[in-house]
C-alpha positions as CSV (number, residue, x, y, z in Angstrom):
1,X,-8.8,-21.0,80.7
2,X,-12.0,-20.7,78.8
3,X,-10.7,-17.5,77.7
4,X,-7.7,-18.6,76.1
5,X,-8.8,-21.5,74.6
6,X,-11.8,-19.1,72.3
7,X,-8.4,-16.7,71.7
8,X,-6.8,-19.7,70.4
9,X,-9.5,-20.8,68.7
10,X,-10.6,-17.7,66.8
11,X,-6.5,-17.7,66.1
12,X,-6.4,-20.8,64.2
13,X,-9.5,-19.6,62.1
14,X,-8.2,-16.5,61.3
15,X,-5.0,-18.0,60.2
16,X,-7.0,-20.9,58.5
17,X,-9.2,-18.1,56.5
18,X,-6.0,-16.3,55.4
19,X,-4.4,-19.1,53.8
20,X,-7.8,-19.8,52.1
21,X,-7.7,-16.1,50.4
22,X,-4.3,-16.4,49.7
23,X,-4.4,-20.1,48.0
24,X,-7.8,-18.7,46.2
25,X,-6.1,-15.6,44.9
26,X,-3.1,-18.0,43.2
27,X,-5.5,-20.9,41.8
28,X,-7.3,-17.2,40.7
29,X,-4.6,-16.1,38.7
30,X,-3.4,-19.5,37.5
31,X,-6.9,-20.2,36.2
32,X,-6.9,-16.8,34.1
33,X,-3.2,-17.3,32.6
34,X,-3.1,-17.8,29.3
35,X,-0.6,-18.8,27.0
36,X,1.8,-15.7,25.1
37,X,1.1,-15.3,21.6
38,X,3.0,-13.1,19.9
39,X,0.5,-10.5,17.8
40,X,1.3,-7.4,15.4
41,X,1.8,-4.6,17.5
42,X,2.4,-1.9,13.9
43,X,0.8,-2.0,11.1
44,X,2.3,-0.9,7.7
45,X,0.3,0.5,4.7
46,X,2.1,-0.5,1.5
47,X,0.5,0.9,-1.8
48,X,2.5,-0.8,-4.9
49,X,2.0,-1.2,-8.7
50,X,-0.6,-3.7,-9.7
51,X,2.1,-5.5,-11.0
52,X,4.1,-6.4,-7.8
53,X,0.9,-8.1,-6.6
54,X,1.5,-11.6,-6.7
55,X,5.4,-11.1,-6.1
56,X,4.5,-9.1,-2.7
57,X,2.0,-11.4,-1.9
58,X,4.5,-14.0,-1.5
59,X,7.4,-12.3,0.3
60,X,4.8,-11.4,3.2
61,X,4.5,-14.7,5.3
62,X,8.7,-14.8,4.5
63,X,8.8,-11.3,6.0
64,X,6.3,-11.8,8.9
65,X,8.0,-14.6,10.1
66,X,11.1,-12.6,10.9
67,X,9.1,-9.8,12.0
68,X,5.8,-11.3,13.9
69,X,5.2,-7.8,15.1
70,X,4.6,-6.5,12.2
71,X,1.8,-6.9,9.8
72,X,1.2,-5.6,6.0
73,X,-1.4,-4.1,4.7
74,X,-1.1,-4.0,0.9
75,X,-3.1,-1.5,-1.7
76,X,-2.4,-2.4,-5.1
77,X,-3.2,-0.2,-8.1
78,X,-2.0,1.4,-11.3
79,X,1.2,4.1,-10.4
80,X,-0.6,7.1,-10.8
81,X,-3.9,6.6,-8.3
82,X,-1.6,5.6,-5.5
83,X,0.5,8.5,-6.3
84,X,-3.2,11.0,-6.0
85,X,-4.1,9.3,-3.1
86,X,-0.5,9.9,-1.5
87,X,-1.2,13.5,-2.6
88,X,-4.8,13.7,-0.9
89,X,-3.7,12.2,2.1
90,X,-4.0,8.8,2.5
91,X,-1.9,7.1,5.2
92,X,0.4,5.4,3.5
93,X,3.6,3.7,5.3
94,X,5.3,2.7,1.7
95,X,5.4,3.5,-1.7
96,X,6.9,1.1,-4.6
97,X,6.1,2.8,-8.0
98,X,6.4,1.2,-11.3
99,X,8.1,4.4,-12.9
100,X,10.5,6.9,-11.5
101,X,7.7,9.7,-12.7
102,X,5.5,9.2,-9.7
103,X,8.1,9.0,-6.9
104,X,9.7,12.1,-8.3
105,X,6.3,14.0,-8.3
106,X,5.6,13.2,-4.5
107,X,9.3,14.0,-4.0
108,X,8.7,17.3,-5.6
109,X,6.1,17.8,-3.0
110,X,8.2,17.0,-0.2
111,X,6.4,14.0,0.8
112,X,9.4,11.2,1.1
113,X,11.7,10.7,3.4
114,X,14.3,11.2,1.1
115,X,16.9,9.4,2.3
116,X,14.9,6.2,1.5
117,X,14.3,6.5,-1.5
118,X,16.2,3.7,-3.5
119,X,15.5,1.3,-7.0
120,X,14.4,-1.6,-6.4
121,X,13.6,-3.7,-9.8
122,X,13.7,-3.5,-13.1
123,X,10.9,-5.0,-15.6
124,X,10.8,-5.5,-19.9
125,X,7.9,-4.6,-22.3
126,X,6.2,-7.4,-24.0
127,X,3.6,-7.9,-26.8
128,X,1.2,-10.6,-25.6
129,X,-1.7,-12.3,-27.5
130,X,-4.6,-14.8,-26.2
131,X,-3.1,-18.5,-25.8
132,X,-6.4,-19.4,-28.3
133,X,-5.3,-17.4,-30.8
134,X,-2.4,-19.4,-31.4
135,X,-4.4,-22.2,-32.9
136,X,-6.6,-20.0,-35.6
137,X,-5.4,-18.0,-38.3
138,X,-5.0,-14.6,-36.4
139,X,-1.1,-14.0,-37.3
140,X,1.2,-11.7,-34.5
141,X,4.6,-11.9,-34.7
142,X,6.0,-8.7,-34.0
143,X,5.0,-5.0,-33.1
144,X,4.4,-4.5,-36.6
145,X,1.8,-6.9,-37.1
146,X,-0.4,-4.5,-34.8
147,X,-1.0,-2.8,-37.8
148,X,-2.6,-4.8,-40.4
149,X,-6.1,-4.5,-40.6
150,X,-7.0,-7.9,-39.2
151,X,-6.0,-7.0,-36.0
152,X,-9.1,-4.7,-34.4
153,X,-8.4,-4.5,-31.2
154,X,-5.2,-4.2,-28.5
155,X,-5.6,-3.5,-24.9
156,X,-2.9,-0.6,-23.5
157,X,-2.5,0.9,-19.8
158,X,-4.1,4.3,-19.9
159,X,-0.6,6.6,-20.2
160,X,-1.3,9.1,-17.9
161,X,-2.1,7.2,-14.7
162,X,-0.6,4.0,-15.9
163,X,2.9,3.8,-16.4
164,X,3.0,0.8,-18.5
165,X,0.5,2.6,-20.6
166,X,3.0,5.1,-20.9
167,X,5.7,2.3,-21.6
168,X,3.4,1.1,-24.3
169,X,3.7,4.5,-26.1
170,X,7.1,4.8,-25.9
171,X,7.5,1.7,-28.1
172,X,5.0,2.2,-30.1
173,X,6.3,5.3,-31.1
174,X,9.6,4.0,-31.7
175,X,8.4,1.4,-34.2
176,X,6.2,4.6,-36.2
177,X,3.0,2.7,-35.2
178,X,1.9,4.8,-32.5
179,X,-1.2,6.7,-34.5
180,X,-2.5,3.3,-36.3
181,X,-2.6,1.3,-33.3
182,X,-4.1,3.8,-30.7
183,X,-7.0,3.7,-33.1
184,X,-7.7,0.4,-32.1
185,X,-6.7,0.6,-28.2
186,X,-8.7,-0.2,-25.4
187,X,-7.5,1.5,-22.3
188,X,-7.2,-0.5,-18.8
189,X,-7.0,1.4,-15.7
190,X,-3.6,-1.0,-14.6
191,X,-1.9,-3.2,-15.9
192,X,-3.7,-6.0,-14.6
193,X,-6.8,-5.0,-16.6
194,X,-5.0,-5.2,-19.4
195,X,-3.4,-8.3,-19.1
196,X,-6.9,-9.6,-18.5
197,X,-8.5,-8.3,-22.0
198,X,-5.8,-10.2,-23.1
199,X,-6.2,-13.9,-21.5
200,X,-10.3,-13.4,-21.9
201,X,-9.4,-13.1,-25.6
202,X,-11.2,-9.6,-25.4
203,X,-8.9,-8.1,-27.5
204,X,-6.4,-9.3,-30.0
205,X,-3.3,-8.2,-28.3
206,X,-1.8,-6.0,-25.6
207,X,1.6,-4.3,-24.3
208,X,2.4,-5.3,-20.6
209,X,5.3,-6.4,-18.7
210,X,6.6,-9.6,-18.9
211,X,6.3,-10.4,-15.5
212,X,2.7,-10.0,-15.5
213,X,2.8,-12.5,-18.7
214,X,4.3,-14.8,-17.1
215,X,1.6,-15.1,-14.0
216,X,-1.3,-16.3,-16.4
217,X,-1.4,-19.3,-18.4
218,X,-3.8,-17.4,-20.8
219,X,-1.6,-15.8,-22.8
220,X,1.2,-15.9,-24.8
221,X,4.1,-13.4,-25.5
222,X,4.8,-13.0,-29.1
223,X,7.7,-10.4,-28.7
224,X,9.4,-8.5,-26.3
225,X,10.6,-4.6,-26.5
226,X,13.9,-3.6,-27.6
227,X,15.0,-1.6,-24.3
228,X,16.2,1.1,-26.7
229,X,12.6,1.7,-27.5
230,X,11.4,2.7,-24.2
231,X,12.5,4.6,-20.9
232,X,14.2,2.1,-18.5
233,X,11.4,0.1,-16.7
234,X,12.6,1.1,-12.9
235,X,10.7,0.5,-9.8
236,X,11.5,3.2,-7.0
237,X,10.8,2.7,-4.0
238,X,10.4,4.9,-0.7
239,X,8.9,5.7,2.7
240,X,6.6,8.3,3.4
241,X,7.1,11.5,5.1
242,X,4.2,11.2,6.7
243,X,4.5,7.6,8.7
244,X,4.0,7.1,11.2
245,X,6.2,3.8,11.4
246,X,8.9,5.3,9.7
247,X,11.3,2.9,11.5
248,X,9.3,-0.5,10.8
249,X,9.0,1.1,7.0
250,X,12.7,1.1,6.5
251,X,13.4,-2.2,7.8
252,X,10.1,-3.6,5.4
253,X,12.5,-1.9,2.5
254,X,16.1,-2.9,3.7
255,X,14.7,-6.5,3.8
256,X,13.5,-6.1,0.3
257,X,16.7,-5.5,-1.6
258,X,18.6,-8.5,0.4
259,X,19.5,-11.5,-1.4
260,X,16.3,-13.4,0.1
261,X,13.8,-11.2,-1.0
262,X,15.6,-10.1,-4.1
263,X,15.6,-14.1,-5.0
264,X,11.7,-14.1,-4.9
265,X,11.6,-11.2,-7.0
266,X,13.9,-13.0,-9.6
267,X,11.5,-16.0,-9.5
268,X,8.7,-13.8,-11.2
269,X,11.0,-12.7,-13.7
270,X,12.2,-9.2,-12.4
271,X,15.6,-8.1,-12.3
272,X,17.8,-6.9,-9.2
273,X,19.0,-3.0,-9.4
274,X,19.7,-3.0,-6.2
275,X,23.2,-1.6,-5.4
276,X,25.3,-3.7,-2.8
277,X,25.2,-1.8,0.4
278,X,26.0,-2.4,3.6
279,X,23.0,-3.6,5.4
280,X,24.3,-3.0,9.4
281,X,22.0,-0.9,11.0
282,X,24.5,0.0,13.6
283,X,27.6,0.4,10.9
């Protein structure tokens, strides 16, 4: 009897002890569950023209919120040192250039995925002049003004690596000012630089795009480009051959020429080349 009462006994403890381990393990992994947050899983490397900056900056929270798992890396610079970097090796997911020169280089070199390759935006010229000089005597009404001997100094994009540079020349050279005004030019490495000899009254006057006039309250523009006197003012854009998120990359660039993204664009003055396309992935 003794017997089976210590069986029964070390019976009820060995029971007991198992639904201790067992009620330990769940409060165990109840303690350590946290709640889901949803976190980036790709990351894409976007290089763009200086002068998409503020626009891109603003279409990012608009496109992360339809695509949480993907977060954008941005790399903004003047045309042509995106394009040598691309050409050195730099990983780089995207490529939105603010002339057709560059994409068709790294084209040339097999480096796109071709078949992503689209226009995106199109952008005008404008002559621009420090907001102070509109209350002294300093007179700049036109291209032509550029000339007269008063005016000492205009900021330009460099025209090999900068395509607005290379803008700038194309007007210039259609008004027959080129040689007097690149006597007085100081060169900015993008277009940003530029803009900002202008609004820190460094210079007299400079030649950007009117979308990057219109982001500082420094400056004024005094006349804009006849678009007979330059090469259209396209911005390509494309994947890279060498991404590895290819997939993510497209989508980043489909959602960029729908009517959402292409509003934003609008807002800071460029304007939608963007051809209507079907946008069903499964079409």
């Amino acid at each position: 009897m003794k017997k089976q009462k210590k069986i029964l006994y070390f019976l009820s403890l060995s029971i007991l002890s198992l639904f201790l381990i067992v009620g330990c393990d769940r409060l165990s992994n109840i303690s350590l569950e946290k709640p889901s947050i949803a976190t980036p899983s790709t990351q894409l490397t976007v290089s763009a023209a200086a002068s998409l900056k503020n626009v891109m900056e603003e279409i990012e929270p608009i496109y992360q919120q339809k695509h949480p798992e993907t977060e954008i890396i941005y790399n903004f610079a003047s045309s042509g040192s995106l394009q040598r970097q691309i050409e050195q090796g730099a990983p780089v997911d995207v490529f939105i250039s603010a002339a057709t020169n560059q994409i068709d280089a790294l084209e040339k070199q097999d480096l796109l995925l071709i078949e992503t390759r689209q226009d995106l935006l199109k952008n005008q010229m404008v002559l621009v002049t420090p907001e102070s000089h509109a209350k002294n005597d300093l007179k700049i009404d036109n291209f032509e003004d550029l000339t007269t001997k008063e005016i000492t100094m205009i900021a330009l994009g460099e025209p090999e690596s900068v395509p607005a540079g290379k803008y700038a020349q194309e007007v210039l050279t259609s008004f027959e000012i080129a040689d007097k005004v690149n006597s007085k030019a100081v060169y900015g490495k993008d277009v940003r630089q530029v803009l900002n000899y202008v609004a820190t009254g460094n210079v007299d006057a400079g030649i950007v795009y009117r979308t990057d006039a219109q982001v500082s309250d420094n400056v004024q523009i005094v006349a804009t480009a006849p678009e007979t006197s330059h090469s259209p003012v396209i911005y390509p854009i494309a994947v890279m051959k060498d991404s590895d998120n290819s997939e993510a990359a497209t989508q980043l660039i489909e959602f960029l020429t729908t009517p959402e993204a292409q509003a934003v664009f609008k807002e800071h003055g460029f304007v939608s080349v963007v051809s209507p396309v079907k946008r069903d992935r499964d079409s």
